[in-house]
N, CA, C and O atoms as CSV, one atom per row, in Angstrom:
chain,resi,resn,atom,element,x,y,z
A,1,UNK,N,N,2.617,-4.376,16.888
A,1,UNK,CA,C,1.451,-5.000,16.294
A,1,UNK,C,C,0.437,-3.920,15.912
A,1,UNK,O,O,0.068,-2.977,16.612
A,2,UNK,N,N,-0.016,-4.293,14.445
A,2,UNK,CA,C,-1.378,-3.470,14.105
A,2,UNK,C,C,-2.743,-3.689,14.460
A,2,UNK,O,O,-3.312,-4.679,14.002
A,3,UNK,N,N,-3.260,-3.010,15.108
A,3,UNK,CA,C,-4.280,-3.655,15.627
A,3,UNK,C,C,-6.079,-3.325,14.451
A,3,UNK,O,O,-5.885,-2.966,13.290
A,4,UNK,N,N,-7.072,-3.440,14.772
A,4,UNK,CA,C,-8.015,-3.035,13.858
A,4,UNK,C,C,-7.861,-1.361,14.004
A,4,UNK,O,O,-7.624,-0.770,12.950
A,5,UNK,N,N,-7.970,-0.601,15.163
A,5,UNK,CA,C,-8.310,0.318,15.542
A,5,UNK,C,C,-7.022,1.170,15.314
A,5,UNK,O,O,-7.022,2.345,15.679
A,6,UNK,N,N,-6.106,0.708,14.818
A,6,UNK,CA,C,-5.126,1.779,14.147
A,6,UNK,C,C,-5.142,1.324,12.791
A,6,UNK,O,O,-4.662,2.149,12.014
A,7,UNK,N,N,-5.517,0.343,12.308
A,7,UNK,CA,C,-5.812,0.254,10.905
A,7,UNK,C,C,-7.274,0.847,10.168
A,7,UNK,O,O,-7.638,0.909,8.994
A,8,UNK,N,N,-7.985,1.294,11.629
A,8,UNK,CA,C,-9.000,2.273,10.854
A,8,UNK,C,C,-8.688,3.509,10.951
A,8,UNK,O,O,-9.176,4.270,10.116
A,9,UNK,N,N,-7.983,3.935,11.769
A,9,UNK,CA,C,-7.402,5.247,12.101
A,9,UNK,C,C,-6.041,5.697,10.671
A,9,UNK,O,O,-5.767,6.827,10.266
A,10,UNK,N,N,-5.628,4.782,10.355
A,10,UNK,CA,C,-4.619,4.651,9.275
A,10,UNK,C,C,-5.297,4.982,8.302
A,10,UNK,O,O,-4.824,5.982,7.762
A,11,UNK,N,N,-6.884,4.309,7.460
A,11,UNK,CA,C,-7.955,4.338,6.371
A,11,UNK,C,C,-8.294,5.542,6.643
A,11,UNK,O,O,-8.584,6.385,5.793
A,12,UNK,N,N,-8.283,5.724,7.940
A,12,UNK,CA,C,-9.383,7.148,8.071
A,12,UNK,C,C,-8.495,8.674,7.534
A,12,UNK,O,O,-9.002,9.701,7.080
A,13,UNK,N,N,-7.463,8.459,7.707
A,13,UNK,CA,C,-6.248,9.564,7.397
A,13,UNK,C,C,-5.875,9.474,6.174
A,13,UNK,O,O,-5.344,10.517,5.791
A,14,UNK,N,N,-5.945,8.419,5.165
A,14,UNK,CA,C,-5.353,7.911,3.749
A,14,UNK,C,C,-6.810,8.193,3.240
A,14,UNK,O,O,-6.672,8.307,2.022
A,15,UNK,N,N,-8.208,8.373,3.565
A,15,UNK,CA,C,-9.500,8.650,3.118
A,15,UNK,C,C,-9.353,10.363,3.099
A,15,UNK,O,O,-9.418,11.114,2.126
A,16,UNK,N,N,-9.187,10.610,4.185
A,16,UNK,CA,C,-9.118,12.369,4.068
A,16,UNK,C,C,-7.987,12.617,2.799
A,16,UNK,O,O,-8.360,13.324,1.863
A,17,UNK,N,N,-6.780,12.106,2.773
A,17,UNK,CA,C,-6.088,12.729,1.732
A,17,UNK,C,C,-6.214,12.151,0.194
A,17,UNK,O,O,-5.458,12.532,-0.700
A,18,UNK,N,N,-7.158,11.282,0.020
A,18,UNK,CA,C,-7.762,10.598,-1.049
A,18,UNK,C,C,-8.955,12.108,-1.571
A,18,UNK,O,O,-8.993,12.647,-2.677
A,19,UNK,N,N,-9.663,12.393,-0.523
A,19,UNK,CA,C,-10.625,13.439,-0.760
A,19,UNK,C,C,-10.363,14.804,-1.225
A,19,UNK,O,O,-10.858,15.513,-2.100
A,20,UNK,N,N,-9.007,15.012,0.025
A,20,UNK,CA,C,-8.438,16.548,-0.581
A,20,UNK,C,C,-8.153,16.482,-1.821
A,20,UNK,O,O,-8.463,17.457,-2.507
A,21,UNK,N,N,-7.497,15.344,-2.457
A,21,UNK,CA,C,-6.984,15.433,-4.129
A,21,UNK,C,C,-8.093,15.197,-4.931
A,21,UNK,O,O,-8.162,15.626,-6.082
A,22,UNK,N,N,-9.016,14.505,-4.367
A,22,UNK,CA,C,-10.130,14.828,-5.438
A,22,UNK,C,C,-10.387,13.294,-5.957
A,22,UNK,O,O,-11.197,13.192,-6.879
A,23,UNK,N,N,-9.842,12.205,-5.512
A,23,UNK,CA,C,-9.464,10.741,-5.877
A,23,UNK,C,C,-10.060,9.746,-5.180
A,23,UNK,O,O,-9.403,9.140,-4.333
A,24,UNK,N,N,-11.218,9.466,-5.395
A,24,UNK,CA,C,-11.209,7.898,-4.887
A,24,UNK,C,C,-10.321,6.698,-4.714
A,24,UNK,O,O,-9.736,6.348,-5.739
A,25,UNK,N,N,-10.099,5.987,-3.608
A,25,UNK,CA,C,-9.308,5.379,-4.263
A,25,UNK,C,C,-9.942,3.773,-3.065
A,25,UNK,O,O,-10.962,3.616,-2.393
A,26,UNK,N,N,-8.410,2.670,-3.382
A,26,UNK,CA,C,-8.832,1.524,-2.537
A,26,UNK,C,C,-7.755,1.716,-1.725
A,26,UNK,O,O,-6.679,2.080,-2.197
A,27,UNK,N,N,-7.969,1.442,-0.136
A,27,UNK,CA,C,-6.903,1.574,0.708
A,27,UNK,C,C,-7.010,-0.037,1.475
A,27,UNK,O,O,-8.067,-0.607,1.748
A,28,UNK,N,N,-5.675,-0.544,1.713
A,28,UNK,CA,C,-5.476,-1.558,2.656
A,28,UNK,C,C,-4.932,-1.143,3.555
A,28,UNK,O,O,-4.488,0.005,3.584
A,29,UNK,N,N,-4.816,-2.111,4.659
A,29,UNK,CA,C,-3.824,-2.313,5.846
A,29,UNK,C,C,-3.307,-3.357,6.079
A,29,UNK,O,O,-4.225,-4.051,6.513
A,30,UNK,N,N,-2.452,-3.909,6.073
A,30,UNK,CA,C,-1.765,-5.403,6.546
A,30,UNK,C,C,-0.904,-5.191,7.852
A,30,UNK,O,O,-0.302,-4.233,8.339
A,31,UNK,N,N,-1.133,-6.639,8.237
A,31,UNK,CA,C,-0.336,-6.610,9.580
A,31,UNK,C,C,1.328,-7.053,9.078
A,31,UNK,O,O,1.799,-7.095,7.941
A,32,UNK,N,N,1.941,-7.338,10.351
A,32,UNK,CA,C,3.850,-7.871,10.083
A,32,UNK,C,C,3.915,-8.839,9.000
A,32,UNK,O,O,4.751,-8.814,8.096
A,33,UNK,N,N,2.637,-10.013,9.196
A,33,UNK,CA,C,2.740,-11.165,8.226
A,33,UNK,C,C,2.299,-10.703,6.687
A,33,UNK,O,O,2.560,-11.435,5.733
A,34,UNK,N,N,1.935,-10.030,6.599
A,34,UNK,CA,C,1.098,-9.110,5.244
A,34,UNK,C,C,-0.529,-9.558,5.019
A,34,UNK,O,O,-1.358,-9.506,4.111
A,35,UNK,N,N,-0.457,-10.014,6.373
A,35,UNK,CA,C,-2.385,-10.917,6.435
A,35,UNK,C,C,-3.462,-9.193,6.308
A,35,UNK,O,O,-3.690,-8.495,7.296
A,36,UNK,N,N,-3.796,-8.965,5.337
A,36,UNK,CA,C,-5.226,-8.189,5.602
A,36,UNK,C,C,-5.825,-8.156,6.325
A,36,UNK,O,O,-6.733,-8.957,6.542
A,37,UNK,N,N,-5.264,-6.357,7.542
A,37,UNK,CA,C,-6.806,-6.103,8.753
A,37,UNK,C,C,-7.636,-5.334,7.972
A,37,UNK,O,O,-8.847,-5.549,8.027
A,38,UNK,N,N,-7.207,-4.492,7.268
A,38,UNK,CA,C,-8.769,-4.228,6.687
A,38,UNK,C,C,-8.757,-3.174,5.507
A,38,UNK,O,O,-7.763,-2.532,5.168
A,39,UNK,N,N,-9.981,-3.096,4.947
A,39,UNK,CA,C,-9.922,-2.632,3.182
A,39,UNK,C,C,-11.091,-1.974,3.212
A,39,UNK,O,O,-12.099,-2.286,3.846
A,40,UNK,N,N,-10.872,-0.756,2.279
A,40,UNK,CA,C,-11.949,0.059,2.289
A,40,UNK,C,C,-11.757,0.369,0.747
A,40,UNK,O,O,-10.648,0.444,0.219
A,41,UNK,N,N,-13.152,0.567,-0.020
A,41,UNK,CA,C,-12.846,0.715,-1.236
A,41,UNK,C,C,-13.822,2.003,-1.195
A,41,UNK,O,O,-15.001,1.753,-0.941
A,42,UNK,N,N,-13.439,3.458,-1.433
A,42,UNK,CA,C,-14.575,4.391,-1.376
A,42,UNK,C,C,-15.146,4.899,-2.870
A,42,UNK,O,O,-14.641,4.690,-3.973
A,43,UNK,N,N,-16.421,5.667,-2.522
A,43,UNK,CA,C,-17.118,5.280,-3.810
A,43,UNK,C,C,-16.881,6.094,-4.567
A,43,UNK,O,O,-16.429,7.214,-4.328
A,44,UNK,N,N,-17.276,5.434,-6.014
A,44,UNK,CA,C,-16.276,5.571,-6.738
A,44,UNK,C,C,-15.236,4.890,-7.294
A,44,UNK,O,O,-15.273,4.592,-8.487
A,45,UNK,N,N,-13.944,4.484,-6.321
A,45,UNK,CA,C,-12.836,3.645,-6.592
A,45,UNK,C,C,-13.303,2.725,-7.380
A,45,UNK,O,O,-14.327,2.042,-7.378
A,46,UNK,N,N,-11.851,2.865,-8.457
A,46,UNK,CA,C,-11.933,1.485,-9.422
A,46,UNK,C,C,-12.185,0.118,-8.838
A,46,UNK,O,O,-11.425,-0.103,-7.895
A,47,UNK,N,N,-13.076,-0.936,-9.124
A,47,UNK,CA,C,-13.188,-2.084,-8.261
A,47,UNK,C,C,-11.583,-2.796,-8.873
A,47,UNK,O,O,-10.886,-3.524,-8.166
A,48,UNK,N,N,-11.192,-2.362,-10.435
A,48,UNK,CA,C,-9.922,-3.218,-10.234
A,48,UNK,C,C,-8.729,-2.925,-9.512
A,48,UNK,O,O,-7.598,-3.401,-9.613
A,49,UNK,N,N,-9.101,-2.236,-8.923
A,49,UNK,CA,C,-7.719,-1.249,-7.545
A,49,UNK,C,C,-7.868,-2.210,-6.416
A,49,UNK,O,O,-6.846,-2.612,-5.859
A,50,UNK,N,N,-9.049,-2.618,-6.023
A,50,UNK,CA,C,-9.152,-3.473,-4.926
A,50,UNK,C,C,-8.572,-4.489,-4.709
A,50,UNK,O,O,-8.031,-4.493,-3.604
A,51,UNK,N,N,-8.411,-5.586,-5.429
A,51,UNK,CA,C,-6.705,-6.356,-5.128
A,51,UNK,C,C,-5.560,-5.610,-5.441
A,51,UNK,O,O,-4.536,-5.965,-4.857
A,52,UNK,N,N,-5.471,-4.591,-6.278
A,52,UNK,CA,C,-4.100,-4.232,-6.254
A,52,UNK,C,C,-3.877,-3.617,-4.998
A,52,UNK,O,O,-2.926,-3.961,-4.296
A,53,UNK,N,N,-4.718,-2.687,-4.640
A,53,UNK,CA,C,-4.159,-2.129,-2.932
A,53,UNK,C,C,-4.076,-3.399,-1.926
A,53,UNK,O,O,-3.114,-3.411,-1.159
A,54,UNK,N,N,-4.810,-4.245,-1.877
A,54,UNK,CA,C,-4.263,-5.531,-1.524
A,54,UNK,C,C,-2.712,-5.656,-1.273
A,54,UNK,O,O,-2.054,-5.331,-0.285
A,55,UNK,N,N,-2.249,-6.343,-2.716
A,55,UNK,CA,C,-1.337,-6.207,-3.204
A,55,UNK,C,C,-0.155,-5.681,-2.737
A,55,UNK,O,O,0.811,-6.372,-2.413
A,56,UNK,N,N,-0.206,-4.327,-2.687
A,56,UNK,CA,C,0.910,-3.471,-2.604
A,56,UNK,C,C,0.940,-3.456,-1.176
A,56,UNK,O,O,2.032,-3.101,-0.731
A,57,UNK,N,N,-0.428,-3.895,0.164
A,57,UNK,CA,C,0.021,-3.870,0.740
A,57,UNK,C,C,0.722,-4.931,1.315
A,57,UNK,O,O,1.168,-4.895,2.462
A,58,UNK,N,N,0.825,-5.836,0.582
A,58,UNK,CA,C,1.864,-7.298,0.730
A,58,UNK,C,C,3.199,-7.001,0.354
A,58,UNK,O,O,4.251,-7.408,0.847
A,59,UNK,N,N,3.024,-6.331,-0.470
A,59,UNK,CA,C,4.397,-6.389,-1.132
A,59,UNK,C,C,5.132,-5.749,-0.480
A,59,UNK,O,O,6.317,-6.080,-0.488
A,60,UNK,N,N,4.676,-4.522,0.378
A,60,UNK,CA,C,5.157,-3.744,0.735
A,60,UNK,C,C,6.152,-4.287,2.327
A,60,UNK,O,O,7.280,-4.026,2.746
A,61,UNK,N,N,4.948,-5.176,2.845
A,61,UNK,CA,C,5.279,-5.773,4.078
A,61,UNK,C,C,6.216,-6.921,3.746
A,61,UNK,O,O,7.177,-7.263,4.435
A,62,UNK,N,N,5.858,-7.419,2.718
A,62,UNK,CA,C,6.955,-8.882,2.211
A,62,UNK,C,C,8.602,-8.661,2.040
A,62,UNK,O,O,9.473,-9.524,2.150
A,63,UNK,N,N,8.765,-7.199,1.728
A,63,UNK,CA,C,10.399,-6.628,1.192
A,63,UNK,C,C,10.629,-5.570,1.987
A,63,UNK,O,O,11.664,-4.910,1.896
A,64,UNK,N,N,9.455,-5.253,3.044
A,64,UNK,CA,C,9.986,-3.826,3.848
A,64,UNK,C,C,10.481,-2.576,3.456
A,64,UNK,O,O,11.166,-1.736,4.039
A,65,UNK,N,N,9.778,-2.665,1.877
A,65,UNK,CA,C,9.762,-1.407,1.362
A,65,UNK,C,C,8.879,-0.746,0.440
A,65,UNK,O,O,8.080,-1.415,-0.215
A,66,UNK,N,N,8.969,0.950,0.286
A,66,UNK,CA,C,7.710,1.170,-0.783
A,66,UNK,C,C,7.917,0.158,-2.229
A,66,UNK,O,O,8.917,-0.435,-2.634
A,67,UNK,N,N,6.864,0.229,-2.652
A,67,UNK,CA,C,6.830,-0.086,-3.839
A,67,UNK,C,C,7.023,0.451,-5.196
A,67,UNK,O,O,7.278,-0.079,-6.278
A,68,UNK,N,N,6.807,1.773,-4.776
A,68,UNK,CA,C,7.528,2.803,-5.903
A,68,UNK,C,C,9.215,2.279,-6.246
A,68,UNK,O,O,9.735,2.124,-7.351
A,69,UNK,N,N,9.994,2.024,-4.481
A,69,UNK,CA,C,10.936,1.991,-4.658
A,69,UNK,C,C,11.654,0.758,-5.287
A,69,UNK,O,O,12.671,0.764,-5.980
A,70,UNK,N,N,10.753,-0.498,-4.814
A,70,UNK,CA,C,10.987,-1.576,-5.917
A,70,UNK,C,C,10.809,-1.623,-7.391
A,70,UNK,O,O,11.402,-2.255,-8.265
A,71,UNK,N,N,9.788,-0.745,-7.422
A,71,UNK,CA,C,9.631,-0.641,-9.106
A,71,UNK,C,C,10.679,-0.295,-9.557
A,71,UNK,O,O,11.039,-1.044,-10.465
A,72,UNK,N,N,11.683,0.894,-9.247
A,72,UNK,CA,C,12.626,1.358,-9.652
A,72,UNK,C,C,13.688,0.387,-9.721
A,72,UNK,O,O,14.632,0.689,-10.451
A,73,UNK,N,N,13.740,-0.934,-8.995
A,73,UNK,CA,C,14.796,-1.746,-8.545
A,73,UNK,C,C,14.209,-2.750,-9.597
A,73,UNK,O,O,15.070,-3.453,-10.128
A,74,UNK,N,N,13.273,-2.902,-9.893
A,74,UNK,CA,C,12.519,-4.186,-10.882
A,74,UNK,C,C,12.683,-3.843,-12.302
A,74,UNK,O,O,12.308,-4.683,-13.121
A,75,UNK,N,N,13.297,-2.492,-12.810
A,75,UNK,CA,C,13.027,-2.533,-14.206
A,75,UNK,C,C,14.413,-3.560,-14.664
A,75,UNK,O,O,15.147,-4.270,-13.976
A,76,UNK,N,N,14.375,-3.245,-16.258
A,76,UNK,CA,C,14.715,-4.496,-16.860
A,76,UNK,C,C,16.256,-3.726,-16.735
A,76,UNK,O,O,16.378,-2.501,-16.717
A,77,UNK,N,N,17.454,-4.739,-16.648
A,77,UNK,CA,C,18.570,-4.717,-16.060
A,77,UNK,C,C,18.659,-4.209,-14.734
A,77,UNK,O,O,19.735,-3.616,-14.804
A,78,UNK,N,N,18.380,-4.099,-13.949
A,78,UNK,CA,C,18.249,-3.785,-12.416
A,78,UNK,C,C,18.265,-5.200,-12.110
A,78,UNK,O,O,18.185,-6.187,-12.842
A,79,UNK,N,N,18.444,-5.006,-10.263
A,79,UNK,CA,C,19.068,-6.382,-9.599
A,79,UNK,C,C,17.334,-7.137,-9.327
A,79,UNK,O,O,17.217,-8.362,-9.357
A,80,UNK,N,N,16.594,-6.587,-9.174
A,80,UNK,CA,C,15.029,-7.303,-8.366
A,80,UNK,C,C,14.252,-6.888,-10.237
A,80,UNK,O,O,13.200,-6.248,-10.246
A,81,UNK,N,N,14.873,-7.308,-11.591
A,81,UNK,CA,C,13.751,-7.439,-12.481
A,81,UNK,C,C,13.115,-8.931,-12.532
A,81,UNK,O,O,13.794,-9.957,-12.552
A,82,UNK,N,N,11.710,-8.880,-12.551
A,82,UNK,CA,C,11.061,-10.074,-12.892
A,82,UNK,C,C,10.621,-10.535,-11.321
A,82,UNK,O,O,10.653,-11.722,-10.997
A,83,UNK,N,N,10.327,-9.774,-10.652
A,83,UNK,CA,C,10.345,-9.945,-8.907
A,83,UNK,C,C,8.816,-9.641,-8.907
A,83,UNK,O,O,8.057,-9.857,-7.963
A,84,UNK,N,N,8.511,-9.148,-10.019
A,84,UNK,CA,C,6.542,-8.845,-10.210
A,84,UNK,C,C,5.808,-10.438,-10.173
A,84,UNK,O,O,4.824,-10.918,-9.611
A,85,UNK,N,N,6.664,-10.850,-10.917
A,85,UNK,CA,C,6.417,-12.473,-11.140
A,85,UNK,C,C,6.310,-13.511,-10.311
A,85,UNK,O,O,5.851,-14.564,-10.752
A,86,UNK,N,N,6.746,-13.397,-8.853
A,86,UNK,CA,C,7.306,-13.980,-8.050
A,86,UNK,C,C,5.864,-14.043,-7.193
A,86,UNK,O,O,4.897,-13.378,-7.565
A,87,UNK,N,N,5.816,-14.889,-6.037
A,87,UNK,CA,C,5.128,-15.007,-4.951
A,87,UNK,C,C,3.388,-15.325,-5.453
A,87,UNK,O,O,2.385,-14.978,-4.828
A,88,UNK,N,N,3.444,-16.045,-6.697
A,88,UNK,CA,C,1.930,-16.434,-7.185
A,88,UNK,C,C,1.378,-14.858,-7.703
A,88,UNK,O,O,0.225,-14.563,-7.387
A,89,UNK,N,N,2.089,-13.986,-8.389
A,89,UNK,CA,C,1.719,-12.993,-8.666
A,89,UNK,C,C,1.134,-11.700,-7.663
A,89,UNK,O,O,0.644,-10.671,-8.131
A,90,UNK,N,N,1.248,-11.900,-6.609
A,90,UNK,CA,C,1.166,-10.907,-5.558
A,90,UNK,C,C,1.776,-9.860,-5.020
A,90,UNK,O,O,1.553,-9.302,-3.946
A,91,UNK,N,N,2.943,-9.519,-6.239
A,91,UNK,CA,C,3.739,-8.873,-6.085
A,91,UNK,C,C,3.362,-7.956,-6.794
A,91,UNK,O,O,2.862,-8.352,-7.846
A,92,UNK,N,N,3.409,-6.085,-6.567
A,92,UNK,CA,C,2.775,-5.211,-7.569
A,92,UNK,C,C,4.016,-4.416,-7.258
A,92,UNK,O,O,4.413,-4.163,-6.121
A,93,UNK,N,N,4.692,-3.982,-8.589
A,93,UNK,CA,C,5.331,-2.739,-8.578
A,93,UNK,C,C,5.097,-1.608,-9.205
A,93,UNK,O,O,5.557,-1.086,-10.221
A,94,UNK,N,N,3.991,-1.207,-8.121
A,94,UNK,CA,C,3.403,0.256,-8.707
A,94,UNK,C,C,3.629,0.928,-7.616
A,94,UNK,O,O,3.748,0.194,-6.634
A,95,UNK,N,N,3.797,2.701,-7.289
A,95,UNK,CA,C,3.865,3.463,-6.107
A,95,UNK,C,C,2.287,3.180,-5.279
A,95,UNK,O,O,1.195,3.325,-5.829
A,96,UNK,N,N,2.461,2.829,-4.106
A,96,UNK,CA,C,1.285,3.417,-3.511
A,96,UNK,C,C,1.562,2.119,-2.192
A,96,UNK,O,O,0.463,2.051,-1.641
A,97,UNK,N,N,2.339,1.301,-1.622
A,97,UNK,CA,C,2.591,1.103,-0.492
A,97,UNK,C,C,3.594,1.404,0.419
A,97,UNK,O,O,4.676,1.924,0.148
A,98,UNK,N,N,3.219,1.079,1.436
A,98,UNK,CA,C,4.692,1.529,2.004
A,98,UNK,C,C,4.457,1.117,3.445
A,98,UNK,O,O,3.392,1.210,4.056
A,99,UNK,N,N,5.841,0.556,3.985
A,99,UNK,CA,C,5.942,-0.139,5.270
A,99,UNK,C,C,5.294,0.767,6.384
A,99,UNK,O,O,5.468,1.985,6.420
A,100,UNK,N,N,4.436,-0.021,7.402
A,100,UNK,CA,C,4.438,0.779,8.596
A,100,UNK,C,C,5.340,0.709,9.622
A,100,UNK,O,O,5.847,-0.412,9.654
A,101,UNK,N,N,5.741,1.423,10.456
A,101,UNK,CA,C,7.117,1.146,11.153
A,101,UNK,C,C,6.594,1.464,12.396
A,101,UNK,O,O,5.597,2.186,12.385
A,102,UNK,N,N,7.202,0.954,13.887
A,102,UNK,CA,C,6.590,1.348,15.056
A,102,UNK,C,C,7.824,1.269,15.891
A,102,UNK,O,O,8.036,0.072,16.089
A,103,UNK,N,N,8.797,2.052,16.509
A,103,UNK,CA,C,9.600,1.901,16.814
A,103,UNK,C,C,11.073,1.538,16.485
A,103,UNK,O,O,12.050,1.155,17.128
A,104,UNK,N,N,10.728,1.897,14.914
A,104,UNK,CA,C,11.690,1.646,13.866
A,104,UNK,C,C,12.015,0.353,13.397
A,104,UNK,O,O,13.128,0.004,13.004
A,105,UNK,N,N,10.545,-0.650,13.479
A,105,UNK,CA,C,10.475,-1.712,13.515
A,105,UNK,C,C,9.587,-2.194,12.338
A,105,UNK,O,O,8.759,-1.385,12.756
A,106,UNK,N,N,9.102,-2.633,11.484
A,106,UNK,CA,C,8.097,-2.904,10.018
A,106,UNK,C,C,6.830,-3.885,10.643
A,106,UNK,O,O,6.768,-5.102,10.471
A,107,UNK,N,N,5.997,-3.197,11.286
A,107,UNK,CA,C,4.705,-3.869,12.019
A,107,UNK,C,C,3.918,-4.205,10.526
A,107,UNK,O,O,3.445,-5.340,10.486
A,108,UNK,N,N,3.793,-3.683,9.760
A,108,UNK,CA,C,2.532,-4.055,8.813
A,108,UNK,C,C,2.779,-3.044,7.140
A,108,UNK,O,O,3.903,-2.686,6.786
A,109,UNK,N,N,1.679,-2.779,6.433
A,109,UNK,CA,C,1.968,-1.803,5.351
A,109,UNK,C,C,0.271,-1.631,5.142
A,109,UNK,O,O,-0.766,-2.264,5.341
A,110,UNK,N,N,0.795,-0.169,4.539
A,110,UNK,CA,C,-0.307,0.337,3.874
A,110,UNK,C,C,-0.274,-0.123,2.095
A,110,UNK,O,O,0.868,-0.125,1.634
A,111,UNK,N,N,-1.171,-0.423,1.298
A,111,UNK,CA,C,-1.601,-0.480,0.151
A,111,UNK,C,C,-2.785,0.236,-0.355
A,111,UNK,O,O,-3.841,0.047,0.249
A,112,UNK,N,N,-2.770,1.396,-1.841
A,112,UNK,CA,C,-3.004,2.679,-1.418
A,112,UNK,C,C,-3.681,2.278,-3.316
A,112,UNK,O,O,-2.758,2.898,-3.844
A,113,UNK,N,N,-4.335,1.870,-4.282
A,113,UNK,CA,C,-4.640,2.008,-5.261
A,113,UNK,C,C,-6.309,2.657,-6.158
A,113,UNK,O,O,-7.453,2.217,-6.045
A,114,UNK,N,N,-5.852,3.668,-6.892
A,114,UNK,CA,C,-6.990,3.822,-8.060
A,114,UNK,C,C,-6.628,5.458,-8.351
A,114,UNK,O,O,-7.617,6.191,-8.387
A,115,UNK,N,N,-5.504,6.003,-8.531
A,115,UNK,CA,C,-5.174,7.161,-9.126
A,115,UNK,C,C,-3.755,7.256,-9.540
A,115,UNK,O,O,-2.971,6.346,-9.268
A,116,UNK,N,N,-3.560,7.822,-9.885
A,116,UNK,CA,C,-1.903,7.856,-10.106
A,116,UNK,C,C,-1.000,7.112,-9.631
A,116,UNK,O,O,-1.262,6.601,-8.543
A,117,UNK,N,N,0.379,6.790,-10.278
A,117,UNK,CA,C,1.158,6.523,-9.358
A,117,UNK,C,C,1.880,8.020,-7.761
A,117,UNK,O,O,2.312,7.650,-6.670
A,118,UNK,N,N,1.796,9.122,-8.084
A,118,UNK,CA,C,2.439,10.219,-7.264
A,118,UNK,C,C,0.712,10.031,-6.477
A,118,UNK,O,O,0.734,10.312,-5.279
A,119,UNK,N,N,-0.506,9.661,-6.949
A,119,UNK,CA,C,-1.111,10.375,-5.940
A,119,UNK,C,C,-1.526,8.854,-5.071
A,119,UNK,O,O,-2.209,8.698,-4.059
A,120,UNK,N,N,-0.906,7.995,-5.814
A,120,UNK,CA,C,-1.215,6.666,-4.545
A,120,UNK,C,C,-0.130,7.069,-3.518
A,120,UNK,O,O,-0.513,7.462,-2.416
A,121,UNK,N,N,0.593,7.033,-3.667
A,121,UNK,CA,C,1.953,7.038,-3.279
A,121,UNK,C,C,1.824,8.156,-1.917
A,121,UNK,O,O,2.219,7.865,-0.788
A,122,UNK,N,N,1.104,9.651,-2.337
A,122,UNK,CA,C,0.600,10.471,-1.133
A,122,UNK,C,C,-0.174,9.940,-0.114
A,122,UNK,O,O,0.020,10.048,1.097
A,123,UNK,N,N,-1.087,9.345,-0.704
A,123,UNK,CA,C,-2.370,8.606,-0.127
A,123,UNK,C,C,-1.603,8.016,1.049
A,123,UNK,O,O,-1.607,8.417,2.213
A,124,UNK,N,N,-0.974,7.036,0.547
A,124,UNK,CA,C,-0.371,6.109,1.276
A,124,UNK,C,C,0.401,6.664,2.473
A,124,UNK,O,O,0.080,6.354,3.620
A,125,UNK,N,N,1.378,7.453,2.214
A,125,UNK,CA,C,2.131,7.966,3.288
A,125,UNK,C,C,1.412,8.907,4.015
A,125,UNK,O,O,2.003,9.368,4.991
A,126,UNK,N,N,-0.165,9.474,3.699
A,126,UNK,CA,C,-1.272,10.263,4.467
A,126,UNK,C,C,-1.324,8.777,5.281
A,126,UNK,O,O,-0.157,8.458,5.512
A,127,UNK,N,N,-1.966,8.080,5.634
A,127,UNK,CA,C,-2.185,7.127,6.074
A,127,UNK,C,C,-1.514,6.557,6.796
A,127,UNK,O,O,-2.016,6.166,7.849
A,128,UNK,N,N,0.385,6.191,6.408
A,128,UNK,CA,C,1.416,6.026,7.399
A,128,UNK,C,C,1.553,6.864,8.586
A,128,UNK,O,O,1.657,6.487,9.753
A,129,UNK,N,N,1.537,8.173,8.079
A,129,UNK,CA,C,1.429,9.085,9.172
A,129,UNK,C,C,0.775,8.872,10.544
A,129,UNK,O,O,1.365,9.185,11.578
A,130,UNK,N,N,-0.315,8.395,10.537
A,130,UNK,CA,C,-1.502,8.558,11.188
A,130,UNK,C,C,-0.981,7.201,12.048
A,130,UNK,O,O,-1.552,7.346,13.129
A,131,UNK,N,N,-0.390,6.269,12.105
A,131,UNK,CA,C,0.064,5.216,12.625
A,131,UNK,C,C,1.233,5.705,14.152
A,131,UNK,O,O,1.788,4.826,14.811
């Protein structure tokens, strides 16, 4: 289980490597169910990043995997295309989530948006780390 206090400790580590690159960005945390513990949007960050890091961190927790890596699985002739579409639109296949794991187990996800796809995608796994 994710609790608040590793989901600020998670923001707080995905904030430092948001800074080293020079990027504002929006960071989530979701728990096992993909319910939102908590969101930080730093200043700066695009406000339209703020549901997408949402987002990705659902998506991420919903399929138990990054989202970079679904994107790759979602384009058109691939087995998961049109999977963006799915779940009332809450599904984002852009890089920047990715499962948290605790014992080799998928407790929750990070959702990581408002720069690149390679530099959400860092963000994000700065942040896994720290878990």
């Amino acid at each position: 289980m994710i609790t608040l206090k590793d989901a600020k400790r998670i923001i707080e580590a995905a904030e430092a490597k948001a800074a080293e690159i020079g990027q504002p960005m929006n960071i989530a945390v979701a728990d096992a169910g993909g319910n939102l513990i908590a969101h930080v949007r730093m200043d700066g960050a695009w406000i339209g990043s703020i549901d997408i890091s949402i987002k990705k961190a659902y998506t991420s927790r919903a399929f138990d995997i990054a989202t970079k890596d679904l994107a790759t699985h979602s384009q058109s002739g691939n087995q998961f295309f049109g999977i963006h579409a799915s779940n009332d639109g809450k599904i984002m296949i852009f890089a920047g989530g990715i499962p948290l794991k605790q014992d080799g187990a998928v407790v929750g996800a990070i959702g990581v948006s408002g720069g690149s796809g390679d530099q959400d995608h860092a963000v994000a796994e700065a942040g896994a780390a720290a878990l």
